[in-house]
Every structure is written in C-alpha cells, then in structure tokens.
N, C-alpha and C positions, 0 to 999 in steps of 0.2 A: 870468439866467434859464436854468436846465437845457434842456438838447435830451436829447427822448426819441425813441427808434427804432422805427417801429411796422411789421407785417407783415401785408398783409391774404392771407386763407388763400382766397378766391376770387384772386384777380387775381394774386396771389405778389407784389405790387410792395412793395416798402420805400422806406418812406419816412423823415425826421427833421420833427419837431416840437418848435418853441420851445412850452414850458409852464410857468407857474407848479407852483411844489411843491401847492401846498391845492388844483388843480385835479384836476378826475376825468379819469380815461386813457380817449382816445378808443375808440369802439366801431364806429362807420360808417366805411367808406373812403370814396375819391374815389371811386372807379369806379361807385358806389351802392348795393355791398351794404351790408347792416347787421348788425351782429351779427361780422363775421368778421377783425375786425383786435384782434391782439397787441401789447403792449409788448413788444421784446427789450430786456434785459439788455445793458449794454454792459458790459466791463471796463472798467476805468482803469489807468492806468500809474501808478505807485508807485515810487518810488525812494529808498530809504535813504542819505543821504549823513551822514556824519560818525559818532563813533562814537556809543555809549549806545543802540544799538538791537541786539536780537539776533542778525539776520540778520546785521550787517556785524562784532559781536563773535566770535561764535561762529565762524566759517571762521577765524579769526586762529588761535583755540583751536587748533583739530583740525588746521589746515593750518601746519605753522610758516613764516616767511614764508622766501620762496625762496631758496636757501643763491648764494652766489657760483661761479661753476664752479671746483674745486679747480685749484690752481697746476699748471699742467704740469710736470711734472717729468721728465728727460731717462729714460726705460726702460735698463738696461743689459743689454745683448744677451749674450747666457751663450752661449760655442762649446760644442760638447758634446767632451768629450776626444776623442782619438784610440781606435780602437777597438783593445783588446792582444789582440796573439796569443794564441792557448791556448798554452800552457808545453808544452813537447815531452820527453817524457821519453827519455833513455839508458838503455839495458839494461847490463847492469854485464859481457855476456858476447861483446866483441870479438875 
C-alpha cells in the first residue's frame, strides 16, 4: 500500500498516510480543521543500472572513458649555453 505525505496549512504539521491508490486524498486534519490539508508530492529515487538506458549510454558517448595517466617519462634538462662575448674588433692602425 502507497504512503502518502499530507500538509495541513492551519496547524503546518506533516504528516504520512498508508492509502489505497482508488481511495480519495484526505481533506480534514487531526487538529480539526477541515478543508486545509494537502497531498505533497514526494520524489522517488531512480537509479539506472546497466546499459540500454539513455542516461547511462549517453555520458559513455560524450565522455570518453577515463584515459590512463601517460607514462612518465624522465624530462631532459636543457643547460642553456654559455653566454659569448661580443667579438672585439682591432683597428688596423697600431
């Protein structure tokens, strides 16, 4: 049998209620009003396991599946040369 979540707008209290589905949603609270209680909506939890459904095809697509970390590979450190003098010129008149 479904529980349904009901909210009376005098009193604020929430309450659950076991219900048949063919039955009619309550209207009176405890407290005594009448007239001021709601059904809330409850979500459900849903979970997709296995493929052939689109949620769990679809991310495969667009995400390709996680690469391995590339091999480290040893960096080889590059000295930078030595820095050359500027060339000094001779005058031809010693």
């Amino acid at each position: 049998m479904p529980t349904y979540v009901y909210e009376c707008s005098a009193c604020e209290q929430t309450y659950e209620v076991e219900q048949r589905i063919i039955e009619d949603a309550l209207t009176d609270c405890h407290c005594g009003s009448k007239g001021t209680v709601k059904r809330i909506i409850q979500p459900t939890a849903i979970m997709f396991k296995g493929s052939g459904f689109y949620v769990n095809d679809s991310q495969k697509a667009s995400n390709p599946a996680i690469k391995p970390p590339e091999a480290a590979t040893p960096k080889t450190e590059t000295t930078p040369a030595p820095p050359t003098a500027p060339a000094t010129t001779t005058s031809g008149s010693e």
